[in-house]
N, C-alpha and C positions, 0 to 999 in steps of 0.2 A: 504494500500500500504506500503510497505516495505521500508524505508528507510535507505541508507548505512549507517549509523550513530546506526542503532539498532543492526550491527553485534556485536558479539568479539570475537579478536582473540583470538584463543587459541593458547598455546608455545607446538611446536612438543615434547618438553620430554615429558606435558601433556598427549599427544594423544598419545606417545609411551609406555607409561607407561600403560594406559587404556588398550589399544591393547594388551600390551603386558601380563598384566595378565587375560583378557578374553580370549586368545589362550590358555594359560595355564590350564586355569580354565576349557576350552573346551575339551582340549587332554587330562584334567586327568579325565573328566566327561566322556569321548568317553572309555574309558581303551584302549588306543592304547597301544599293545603291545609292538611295535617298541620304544624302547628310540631316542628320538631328540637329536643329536648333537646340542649342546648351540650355536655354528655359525650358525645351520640352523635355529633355532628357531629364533635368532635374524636377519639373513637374511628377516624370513617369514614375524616377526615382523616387520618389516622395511618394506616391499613391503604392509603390512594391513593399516602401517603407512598412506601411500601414498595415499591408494585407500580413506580410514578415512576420511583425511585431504580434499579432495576433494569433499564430503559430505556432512560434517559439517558443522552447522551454529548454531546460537542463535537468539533468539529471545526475543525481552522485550517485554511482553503486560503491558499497562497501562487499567486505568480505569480509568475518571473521563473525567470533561472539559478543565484541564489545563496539558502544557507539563510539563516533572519534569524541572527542577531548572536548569541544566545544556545545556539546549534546550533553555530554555529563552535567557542565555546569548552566545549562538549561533545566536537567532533569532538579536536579538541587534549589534552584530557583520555585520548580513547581510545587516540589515537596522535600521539606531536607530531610538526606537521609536516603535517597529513590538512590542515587549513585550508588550507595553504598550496597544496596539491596543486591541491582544488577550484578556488582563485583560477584556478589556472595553466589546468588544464583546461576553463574556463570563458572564458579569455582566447581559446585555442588554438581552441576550438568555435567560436568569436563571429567569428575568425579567418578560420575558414574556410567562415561563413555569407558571410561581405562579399567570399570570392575567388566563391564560387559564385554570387553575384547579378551582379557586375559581369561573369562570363563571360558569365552569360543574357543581358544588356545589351547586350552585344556583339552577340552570336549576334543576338538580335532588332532591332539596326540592320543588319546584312548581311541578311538577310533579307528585311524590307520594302525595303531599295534594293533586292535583288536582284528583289522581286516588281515593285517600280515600272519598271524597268529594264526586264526580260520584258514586262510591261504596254503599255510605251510600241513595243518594240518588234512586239509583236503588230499593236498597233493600225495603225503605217506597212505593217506586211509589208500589211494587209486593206484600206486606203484602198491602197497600191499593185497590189494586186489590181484592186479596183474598177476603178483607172485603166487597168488592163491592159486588161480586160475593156473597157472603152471603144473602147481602139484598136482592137482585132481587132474589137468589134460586138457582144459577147456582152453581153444584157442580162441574163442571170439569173447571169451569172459578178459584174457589177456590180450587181443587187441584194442576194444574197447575203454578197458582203463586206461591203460597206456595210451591212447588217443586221446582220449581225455583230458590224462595231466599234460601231454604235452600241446592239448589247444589253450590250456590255464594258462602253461607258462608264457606262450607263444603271446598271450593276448594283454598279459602285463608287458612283457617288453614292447611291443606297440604301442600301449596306453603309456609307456615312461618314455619313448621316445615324441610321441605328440604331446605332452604333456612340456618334453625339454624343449621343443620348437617354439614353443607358446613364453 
């Protein structure tokens, strides 16, 4: 939202100045034949003035959690003490961005051990397959595992190699 406080004014010579060498700049870019009488030009300029001025605006973006410095001591003007708040409120939020990332941190180290952990254990439970399959004689019981682990493995090293691209 926009606040009156984020305008500035601009001083009409500003704008007439602007206007006035972008018309110039425009009529001698057009090659208008016609030469402008210098009252008309400055009549014209003077009527673009107007239309300009009524257009115009500025805009300040900021970026961050606090207002600049000049906003504070408005804020304290309106009620003492608001500065002080914002500080606090701004500490407290910032607070508890750094609990909420270091819990995902966590979270996502139990996770990938737990994935690699499952992983490793798939992979013995299907080469012990395989080797089962051997004893008894089954040969599609042992090509099947063994197909198995090694589309597992095959498809992690894929996923870590798109993984290192990125």
């Amino acid at each position: 939202m926009t606040q009156p406080d984020d305008y500035v004014t601009v001083p009409e010579e500003e704008i007439e100045e602007v206007v006035t060498g972008s018309l110039a700049k425009a009529v001698k870019e057009a090659g208008l034949q016609r030469k402008l009488r210098k009252q008309d030009l400055q009549r014209l300029s003077k009527k673009m003035t107007e239309f300009a001025a009524v257009g115009m605006s500025a805009t300040v973006v900021r970026s961050g959690p606090l207002p600049a410095p000049e906003e504070f001591a408005k804020y304290e003007e309106v009620q003492e003490g608001t500065a002080d708040r914002i500080i606090r409120l701004t500490e407290k939020e910032q607070s508890h961005r750094h609990e909420i990332e270091e819990r995902q941190q966590s979270q996502d180290f139990v996770f990938s051990t737990l994935g690699l952990i499952l992983g490793w254990l798939s992979f013995v439970t299907l080469v012990g397959g395989a080797m089962y399959g051997g004893y008894i004689g089954n040969k599609w019981l042992i090509v099947s595992c063994l197909s198995l682990a090694a589309l597992g493995a095959i498809g992690q090293f894929v996923k870590a190699a798109i993984k290192k691209k990125k």
